[in-house]
N, CA, C and O atoms as a DFTB+ gen file, in Angstrom:
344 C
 N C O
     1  1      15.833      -9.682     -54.491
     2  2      15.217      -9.000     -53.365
     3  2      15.587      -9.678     -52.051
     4  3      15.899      -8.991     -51.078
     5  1      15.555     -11.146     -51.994
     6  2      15.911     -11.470     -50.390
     7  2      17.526     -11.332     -50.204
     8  3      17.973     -11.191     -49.066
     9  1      18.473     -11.377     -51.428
    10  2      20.109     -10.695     -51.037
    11  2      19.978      -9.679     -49.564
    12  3      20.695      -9.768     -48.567
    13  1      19.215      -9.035     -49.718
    14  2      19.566      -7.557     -48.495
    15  2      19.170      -7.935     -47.449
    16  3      19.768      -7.549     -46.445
    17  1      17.675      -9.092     -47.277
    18  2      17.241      -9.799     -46.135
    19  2      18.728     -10.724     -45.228
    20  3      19.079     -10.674     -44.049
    21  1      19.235     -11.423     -46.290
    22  2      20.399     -12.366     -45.975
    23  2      21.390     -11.608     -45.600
    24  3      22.105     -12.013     -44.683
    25  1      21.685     -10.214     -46.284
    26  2      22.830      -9.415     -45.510
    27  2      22.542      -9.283     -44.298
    28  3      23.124      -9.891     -43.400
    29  1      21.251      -8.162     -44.063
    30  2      20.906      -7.545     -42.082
    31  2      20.783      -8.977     -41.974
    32  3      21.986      -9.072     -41.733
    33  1      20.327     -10.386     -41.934
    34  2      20.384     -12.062     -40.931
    35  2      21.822     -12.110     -40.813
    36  3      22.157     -12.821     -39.866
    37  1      22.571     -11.716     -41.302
    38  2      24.147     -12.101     -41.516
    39  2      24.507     -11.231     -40.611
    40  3      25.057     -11.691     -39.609
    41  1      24.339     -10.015     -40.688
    42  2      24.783      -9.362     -39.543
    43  2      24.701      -9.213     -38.162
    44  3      25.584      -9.257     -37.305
    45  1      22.807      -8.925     -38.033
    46  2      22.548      -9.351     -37.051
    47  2      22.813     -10.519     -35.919
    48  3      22.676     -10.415     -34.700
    49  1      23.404     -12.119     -36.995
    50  2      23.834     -12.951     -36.439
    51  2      25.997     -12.544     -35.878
    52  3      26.711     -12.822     -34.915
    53  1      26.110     -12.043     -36.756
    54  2      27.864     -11.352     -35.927
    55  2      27.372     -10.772     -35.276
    56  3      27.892     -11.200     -34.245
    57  1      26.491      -9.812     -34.856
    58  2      26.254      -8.887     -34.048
    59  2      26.024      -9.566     -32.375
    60  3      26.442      -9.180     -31.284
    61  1      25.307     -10.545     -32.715
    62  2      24.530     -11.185     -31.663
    63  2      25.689     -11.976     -30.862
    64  3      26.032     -11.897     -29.682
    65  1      26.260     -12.923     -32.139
    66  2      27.601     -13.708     -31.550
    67  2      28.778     -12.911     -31.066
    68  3      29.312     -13.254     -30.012
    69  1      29.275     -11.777     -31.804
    70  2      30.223     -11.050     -30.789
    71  2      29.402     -10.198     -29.502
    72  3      30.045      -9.919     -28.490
    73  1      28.484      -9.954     -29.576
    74  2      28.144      -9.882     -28.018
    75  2      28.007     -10.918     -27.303
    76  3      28.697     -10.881     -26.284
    77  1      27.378     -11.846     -27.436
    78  2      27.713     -13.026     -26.819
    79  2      29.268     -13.418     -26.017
    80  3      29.524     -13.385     -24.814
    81  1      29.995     -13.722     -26.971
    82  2      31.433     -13.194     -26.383
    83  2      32.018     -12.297     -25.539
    84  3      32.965     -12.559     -24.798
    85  1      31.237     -10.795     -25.679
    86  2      31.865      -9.908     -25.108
    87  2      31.458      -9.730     -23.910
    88  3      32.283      -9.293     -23.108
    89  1      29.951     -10.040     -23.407
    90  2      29.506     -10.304     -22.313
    91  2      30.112     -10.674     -21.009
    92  3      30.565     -11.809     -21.160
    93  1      30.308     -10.311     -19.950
    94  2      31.480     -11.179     -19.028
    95  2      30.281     -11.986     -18.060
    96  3      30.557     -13.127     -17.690
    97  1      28.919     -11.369     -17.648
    98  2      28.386     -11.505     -16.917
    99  2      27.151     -12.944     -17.268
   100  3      26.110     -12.657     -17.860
   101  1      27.318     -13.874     -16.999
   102  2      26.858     -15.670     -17.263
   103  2      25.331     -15.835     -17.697
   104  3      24.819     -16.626     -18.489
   105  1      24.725     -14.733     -16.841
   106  2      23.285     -14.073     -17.375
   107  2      22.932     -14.108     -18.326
   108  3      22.130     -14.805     -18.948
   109  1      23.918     -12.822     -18.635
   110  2      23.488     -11.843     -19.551
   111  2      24.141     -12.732     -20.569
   112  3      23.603     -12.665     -21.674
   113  1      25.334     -13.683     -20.462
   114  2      25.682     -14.351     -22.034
   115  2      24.336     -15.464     -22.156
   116  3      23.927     -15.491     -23.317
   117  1      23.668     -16.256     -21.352
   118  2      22.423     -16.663     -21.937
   119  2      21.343     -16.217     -22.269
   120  3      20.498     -16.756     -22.984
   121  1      21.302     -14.748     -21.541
   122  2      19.948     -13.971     -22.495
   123  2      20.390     -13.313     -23.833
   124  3      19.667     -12.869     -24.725
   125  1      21.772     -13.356     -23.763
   126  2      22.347     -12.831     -25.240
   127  2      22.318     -14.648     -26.303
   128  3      22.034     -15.029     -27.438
   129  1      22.472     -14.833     -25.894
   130  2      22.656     -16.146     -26.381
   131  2      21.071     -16.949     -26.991
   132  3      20.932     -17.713     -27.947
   133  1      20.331     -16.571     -26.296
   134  2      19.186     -16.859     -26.588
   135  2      18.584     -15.792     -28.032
   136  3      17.976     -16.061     -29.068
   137  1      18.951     -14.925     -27.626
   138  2      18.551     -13.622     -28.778
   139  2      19.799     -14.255     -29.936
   140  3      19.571     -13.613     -30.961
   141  1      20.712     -14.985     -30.155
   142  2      21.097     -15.357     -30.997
   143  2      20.732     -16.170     -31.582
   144  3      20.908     -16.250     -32.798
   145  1      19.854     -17.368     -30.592
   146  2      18.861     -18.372     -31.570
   147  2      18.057     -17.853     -32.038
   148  3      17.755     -18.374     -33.112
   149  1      17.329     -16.786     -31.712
   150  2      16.245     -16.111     -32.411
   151  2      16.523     -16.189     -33.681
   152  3      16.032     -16.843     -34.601
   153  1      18.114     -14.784     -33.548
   154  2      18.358     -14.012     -35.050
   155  2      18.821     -15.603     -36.071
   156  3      18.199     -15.825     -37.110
   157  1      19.637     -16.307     -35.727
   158  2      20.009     -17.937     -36.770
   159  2      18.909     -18.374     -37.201
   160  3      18.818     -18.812     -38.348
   161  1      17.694     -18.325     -36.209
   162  2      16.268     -19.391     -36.598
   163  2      15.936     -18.021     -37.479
   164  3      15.722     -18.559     -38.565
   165  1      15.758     -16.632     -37.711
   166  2      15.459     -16.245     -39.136
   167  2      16.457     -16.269     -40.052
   168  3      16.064     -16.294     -41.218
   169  1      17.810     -16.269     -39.852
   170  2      18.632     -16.400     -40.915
   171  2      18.383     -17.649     -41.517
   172  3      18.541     -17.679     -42.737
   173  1      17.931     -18.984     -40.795
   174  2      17.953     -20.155     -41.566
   175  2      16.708     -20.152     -42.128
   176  3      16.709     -20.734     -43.213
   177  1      15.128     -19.505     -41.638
   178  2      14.088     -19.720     -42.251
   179  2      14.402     -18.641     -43.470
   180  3      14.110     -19.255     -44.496
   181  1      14.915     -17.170     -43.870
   182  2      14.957     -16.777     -44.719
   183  2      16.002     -17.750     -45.980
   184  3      15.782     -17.485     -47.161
   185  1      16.933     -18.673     -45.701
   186  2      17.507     -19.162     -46.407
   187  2      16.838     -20.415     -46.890
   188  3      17.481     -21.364     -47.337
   189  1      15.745     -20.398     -46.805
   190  2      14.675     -21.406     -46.867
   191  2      14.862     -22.801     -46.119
   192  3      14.456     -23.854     -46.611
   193  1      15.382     -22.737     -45.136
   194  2      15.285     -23.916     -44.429
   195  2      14.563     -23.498     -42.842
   196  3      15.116     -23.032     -41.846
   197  1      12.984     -23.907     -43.095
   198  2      12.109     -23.773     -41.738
   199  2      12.536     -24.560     -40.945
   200  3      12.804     -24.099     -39.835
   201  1      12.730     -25.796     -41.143
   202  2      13.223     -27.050     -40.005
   203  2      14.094     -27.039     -39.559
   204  3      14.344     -27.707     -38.556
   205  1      15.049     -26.127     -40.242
   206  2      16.158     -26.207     -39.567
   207  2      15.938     -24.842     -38.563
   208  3      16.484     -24.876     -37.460
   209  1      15.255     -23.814     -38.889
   210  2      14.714     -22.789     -38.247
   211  2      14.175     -23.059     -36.904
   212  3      14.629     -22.672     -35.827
   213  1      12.794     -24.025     -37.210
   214  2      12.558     -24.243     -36.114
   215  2      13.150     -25.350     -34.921
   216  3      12.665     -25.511     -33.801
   217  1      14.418     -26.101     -35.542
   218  2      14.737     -26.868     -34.303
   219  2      15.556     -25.871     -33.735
   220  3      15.684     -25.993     -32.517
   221  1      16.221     -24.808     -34.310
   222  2      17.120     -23.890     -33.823
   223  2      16.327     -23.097     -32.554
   224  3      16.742     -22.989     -31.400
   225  1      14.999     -22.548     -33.142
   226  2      13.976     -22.153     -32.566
   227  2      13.944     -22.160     -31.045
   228  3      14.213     -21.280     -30.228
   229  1      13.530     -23.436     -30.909
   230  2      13.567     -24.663     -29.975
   231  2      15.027     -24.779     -28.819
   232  3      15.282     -24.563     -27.634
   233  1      15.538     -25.143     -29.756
   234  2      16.887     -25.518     -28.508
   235  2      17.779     -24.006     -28.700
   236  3      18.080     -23.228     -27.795
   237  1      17.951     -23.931     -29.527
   238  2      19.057     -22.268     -29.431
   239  2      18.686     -21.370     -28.509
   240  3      19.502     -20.790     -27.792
   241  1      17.297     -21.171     -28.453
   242  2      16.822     -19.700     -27.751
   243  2      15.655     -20.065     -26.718
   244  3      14.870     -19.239     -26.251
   245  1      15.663     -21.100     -26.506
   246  2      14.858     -21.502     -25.380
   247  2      15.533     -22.589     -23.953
   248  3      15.693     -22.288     -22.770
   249  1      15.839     -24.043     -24.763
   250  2      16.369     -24.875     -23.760
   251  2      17.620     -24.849     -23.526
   252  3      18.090     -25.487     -22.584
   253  1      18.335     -24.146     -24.301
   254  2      20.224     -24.198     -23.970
   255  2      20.190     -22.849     -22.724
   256  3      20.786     -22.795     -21.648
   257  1      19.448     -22.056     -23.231
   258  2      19.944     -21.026     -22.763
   259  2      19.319     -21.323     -21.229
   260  3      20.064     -21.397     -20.252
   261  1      17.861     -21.484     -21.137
   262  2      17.259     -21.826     -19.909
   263  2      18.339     -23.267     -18.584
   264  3      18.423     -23.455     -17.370
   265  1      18.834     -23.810     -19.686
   266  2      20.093     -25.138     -19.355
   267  2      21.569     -24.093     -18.001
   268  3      22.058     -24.244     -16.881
   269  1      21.637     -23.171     -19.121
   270  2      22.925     -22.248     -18.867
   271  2      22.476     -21.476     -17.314
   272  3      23.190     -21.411     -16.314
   273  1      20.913     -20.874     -17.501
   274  2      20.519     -20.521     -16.539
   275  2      20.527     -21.598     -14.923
   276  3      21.155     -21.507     -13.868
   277  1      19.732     -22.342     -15.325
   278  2      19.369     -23.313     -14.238
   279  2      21.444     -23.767     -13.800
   280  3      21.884     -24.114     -12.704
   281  1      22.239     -23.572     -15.116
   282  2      23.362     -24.451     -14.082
   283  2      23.972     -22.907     -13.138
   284  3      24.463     -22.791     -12.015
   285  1      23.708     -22.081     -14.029
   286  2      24.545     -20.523     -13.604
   287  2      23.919     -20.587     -11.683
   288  3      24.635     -20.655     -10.684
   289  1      22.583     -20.540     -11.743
   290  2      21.988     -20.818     -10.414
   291  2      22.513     -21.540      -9.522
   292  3      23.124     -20.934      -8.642
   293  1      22.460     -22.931      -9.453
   294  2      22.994     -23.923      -8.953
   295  2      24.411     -23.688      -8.618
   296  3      24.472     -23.947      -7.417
   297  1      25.593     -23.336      -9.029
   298  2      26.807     -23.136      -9.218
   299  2      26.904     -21.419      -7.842
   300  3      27.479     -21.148      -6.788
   301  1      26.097     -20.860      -8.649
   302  2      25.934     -19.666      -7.354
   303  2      25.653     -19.892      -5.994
   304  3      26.397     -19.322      -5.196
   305  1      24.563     -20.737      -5.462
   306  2      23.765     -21.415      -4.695
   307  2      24.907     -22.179      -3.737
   308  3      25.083     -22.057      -2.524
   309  1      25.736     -23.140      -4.863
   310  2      26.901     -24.102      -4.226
   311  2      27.988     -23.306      -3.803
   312  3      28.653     -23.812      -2.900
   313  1      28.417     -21.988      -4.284
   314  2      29.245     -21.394      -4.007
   315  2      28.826     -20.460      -2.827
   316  3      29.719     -19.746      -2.370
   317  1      27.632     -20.378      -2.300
   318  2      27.292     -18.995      -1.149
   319  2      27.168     -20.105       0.061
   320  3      27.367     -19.706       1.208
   321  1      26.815     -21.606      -0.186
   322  2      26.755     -22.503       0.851
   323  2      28.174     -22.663       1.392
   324  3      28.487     -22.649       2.583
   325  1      29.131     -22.844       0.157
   326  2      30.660     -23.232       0.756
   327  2      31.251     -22.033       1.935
   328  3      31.930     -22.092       2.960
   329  1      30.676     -21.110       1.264
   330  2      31.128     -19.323       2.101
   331  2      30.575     -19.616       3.359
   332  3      31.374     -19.805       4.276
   333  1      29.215     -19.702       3.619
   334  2      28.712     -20.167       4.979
   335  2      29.500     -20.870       6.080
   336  3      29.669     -20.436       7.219
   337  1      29.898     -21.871       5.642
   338  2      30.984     -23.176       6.100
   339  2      32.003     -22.723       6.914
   340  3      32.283     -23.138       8.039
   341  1      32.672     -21.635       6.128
   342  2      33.392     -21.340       6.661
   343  2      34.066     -21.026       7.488
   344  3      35.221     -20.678       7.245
């Protein structure tokens, strides 16, 4: 019975990672990116590993992605100051 669970986690996780990829916009690859720690933290808790679930939990879909955000900002911010300068 959990075979078919592990297929849709399997997929859902290609699904998630080639959008991730396909994304062009820095945003949208960390809010995609984040929805990929989601879908891994159930692929790993259905494969019976919670701990590994929940550190995924944790850093996959919360602090990397929030990381990606805060630098995406900063990097924008530094780049509209240099334009000013000009």
């Amino acid at each position: 019975m959990a075979d078919p669970v592990v297929v849709v986690a399997l997929l859902l996780v290609a699904g998630s990672a080639t959008l991730a990829v396909a994304v062009r916009d820095p945003v949208r690859q960390a809010l995609v990116l984040s929805v990929l720690g989601v879908v891994l933290a159930v692929l790993f808790t259905v494969l019976q590993a919670p701990d590994v679930g929940l550190s995924q939990l944790a850093v996959g879909s919360a602090v990397t992605p929030l990381l990606l955000l805060l630098t995406v900002r900063k990097v924008r911010r530094r780049g509209q100051r240099k334009g000013r300068e000009r």
